[in-house]
ROSE-4610 file (N, C-alpha, C; in Angstrom, 1 decimal, always signed):
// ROSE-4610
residu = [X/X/X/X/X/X/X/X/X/X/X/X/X/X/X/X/X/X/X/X/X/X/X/X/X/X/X/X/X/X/X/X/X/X/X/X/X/X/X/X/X/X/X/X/X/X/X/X/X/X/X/X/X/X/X/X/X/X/X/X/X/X/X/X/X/X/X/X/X/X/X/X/X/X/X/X/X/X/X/X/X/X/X/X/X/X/X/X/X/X/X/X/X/X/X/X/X/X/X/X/X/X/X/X/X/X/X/X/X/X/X/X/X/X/X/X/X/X/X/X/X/X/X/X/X/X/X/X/X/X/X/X/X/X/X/X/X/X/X/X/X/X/X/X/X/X/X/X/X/X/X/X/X/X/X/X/X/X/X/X/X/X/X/X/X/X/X/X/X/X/X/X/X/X/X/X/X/X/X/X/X/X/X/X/X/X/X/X/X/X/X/X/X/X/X/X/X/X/X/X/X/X/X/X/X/X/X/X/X/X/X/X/X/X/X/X/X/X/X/X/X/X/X/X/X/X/X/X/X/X/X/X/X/X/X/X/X/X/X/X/X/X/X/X/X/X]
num = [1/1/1/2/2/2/3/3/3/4/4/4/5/5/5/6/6/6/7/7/7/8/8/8/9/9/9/10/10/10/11/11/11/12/12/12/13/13/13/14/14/14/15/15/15/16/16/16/17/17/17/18/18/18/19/19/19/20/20/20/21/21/21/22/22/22/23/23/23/24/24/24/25/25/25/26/26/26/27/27/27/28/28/28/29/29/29/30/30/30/31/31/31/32/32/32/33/33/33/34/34/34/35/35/35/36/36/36/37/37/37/38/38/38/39/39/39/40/40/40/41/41/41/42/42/42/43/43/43/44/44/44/45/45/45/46/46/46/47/47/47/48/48/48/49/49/49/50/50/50/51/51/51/52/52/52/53/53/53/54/54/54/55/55/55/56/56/56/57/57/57/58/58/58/59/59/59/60/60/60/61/61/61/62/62/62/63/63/63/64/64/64/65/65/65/66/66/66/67/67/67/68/68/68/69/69/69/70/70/70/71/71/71/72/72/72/73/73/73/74/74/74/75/75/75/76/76/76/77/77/77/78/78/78/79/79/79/80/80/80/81/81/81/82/82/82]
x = [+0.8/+0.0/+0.9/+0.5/+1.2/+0.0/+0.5/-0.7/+0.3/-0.7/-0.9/-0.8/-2.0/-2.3/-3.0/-3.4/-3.2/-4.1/-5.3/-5.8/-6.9/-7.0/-8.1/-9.0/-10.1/-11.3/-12.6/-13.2/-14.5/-15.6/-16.5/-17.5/-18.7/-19.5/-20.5/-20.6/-19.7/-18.9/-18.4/-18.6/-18.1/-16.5/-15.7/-14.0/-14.0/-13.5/-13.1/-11.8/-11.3/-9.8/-10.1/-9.2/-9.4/-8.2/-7.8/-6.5/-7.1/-6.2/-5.5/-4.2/-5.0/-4.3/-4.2/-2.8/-2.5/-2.1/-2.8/-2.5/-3.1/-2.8/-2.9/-4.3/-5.4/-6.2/-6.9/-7.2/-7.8/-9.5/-10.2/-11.4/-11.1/-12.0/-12.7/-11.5/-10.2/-8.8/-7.8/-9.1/-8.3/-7.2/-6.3/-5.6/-5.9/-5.4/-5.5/-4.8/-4.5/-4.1/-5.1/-5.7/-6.5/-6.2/-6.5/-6.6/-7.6/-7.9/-9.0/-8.6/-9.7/-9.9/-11.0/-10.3/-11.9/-11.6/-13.3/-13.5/-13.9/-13.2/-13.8/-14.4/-16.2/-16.6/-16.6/-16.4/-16.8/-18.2/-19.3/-20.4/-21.1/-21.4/-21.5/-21.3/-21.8/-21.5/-20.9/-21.2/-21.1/-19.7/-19.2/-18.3/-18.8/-19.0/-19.2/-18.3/-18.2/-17.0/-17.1/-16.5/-17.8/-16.2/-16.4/-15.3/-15.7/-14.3/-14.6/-13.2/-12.9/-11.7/-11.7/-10.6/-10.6/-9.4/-9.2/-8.5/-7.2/-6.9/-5.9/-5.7/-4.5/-4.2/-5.3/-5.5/-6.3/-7.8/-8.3/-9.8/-9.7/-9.1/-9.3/-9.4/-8.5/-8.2/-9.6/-10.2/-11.1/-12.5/-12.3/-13.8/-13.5/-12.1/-11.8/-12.8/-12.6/-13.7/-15.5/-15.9/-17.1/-17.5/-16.2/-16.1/-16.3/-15.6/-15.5/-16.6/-17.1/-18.9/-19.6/-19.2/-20.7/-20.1/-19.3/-18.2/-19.2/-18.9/-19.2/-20.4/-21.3/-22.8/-23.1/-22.7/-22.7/-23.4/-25.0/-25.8/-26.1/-26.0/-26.7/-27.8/-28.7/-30.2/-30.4/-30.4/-30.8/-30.2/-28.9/-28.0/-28.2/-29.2/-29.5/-31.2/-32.0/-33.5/-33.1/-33.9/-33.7/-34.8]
y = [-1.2/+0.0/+1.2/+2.4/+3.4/+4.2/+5.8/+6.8/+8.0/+8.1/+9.1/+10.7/+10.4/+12.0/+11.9/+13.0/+12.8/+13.7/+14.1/+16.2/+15.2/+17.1/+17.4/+18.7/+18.6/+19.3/+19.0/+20.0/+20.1/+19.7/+18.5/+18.0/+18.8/+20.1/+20.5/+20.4/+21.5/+22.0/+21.0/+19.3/+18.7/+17.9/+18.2/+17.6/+16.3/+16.3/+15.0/+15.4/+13.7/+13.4/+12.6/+13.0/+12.3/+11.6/+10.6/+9.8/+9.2/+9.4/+8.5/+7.9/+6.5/+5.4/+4.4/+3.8/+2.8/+1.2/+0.8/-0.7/-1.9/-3.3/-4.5/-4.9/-5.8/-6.2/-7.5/-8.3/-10.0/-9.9/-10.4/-10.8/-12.1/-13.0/-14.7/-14.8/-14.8/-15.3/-14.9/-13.4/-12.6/-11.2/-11.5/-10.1/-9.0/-7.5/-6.5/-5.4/-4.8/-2.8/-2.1/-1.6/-0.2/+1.1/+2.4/+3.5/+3.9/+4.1/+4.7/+6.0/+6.5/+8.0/+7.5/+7.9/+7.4/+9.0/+9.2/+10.3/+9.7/+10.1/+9.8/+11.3/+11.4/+12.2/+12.0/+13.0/+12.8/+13.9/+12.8/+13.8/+13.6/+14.6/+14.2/+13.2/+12.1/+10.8/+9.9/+10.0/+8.8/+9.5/+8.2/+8.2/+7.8/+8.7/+8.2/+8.1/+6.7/+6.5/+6.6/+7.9/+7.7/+6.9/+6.3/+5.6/+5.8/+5.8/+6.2/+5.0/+4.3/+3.7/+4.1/+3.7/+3.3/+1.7/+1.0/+0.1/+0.2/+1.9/+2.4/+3.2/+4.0/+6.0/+6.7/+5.9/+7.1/+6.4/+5.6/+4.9/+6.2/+5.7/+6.8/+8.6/+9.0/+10.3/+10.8/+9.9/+10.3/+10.2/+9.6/+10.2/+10.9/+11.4/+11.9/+12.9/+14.0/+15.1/+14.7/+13.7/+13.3/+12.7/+12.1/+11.7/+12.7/+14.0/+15.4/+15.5/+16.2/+17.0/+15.9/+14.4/+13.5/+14.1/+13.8/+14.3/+15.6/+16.6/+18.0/+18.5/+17.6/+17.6/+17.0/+16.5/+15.7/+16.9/+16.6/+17.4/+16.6/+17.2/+17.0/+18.0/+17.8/+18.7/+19.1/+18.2/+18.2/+19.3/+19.7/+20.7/+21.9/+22.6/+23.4/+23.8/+22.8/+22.9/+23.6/+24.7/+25.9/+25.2]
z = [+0.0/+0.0/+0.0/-0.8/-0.9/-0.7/+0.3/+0.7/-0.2/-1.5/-2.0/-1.6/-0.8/-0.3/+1.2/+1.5/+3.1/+3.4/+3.7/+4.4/+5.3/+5.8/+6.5/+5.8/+5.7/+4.8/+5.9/+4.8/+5.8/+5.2/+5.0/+4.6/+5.4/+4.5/+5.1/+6.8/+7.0/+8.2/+9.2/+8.8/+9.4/+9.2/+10.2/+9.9/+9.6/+8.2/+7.1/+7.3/+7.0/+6.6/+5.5/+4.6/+3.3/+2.9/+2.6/+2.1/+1.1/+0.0/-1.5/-1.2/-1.9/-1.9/-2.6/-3.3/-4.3/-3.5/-4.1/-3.3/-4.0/-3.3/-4.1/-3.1/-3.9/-3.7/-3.8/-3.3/-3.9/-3.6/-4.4/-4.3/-5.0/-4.3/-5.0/-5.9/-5.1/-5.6/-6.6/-7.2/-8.6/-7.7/-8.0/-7.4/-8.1/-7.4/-8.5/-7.8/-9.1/-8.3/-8.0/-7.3/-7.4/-6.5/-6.8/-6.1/-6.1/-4.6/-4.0/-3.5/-3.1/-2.2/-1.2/-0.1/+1.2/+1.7/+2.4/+3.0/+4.6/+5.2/+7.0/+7.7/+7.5/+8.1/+9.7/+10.4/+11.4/+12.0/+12.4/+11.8/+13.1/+14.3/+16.0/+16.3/+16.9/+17.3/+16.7/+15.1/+14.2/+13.5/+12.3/+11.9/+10.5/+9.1/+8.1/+7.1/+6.2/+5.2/+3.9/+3.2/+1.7/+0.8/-0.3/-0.7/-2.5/-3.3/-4.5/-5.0/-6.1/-6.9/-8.3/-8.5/-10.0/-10.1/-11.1/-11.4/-12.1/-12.3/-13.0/-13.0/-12.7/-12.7/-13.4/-15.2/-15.9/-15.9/-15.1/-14.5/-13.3/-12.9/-11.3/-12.2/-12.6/-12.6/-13.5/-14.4/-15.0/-14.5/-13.1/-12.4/-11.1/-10.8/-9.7/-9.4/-10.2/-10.2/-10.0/-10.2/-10.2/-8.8/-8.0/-6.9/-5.7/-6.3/-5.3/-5.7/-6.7/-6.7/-6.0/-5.9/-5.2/-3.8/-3.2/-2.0/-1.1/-2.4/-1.8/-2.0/-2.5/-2.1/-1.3/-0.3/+1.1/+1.5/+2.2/+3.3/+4.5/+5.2/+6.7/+7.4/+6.5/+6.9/+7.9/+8.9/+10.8/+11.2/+10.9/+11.8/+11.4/+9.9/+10.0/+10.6/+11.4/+11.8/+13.3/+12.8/+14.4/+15.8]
């Protein structure tokens, strides 16, 4: 496993850590490469994990951007009810 990239961001005012990451993987005995991006919200009590891959630099990089807009439409309605 190799960590790409490393932050802290704010998921709709709630503190995310976000890591990119290249690594080897097995399902039902097929190995493989993939890079992922996971988001770890921390959102009051709970802990939510949103997760995005690709199977190749230019699989990944070509929905990277599509991964952020689903990412940064992340709402949590409740915390704005007065």
């Amino acid at each position: 496993e190799e960590i790409l990239n490393k932050e802290i961001v704010t998921i709709d005012t709630y503190p995310t850590l976000v890591f990119t990451f290249k690594g080897g993987m097995e399902r039902s005995g097929i190995s493989f490469q993939m890079i992922s991006k996971i988001w770890v919200i921390f959102y009051e009590d709970k802990v939510i994990f949103l997760q995005s891959g690709g199977l190749n630099d230019k699989d990944f990089k070509s929905l990277e951007g599509l991964y952020n807009l689903i990412t940064n439409s992340t709402s949590f309605p409740e915390q704005y009810n007065y």
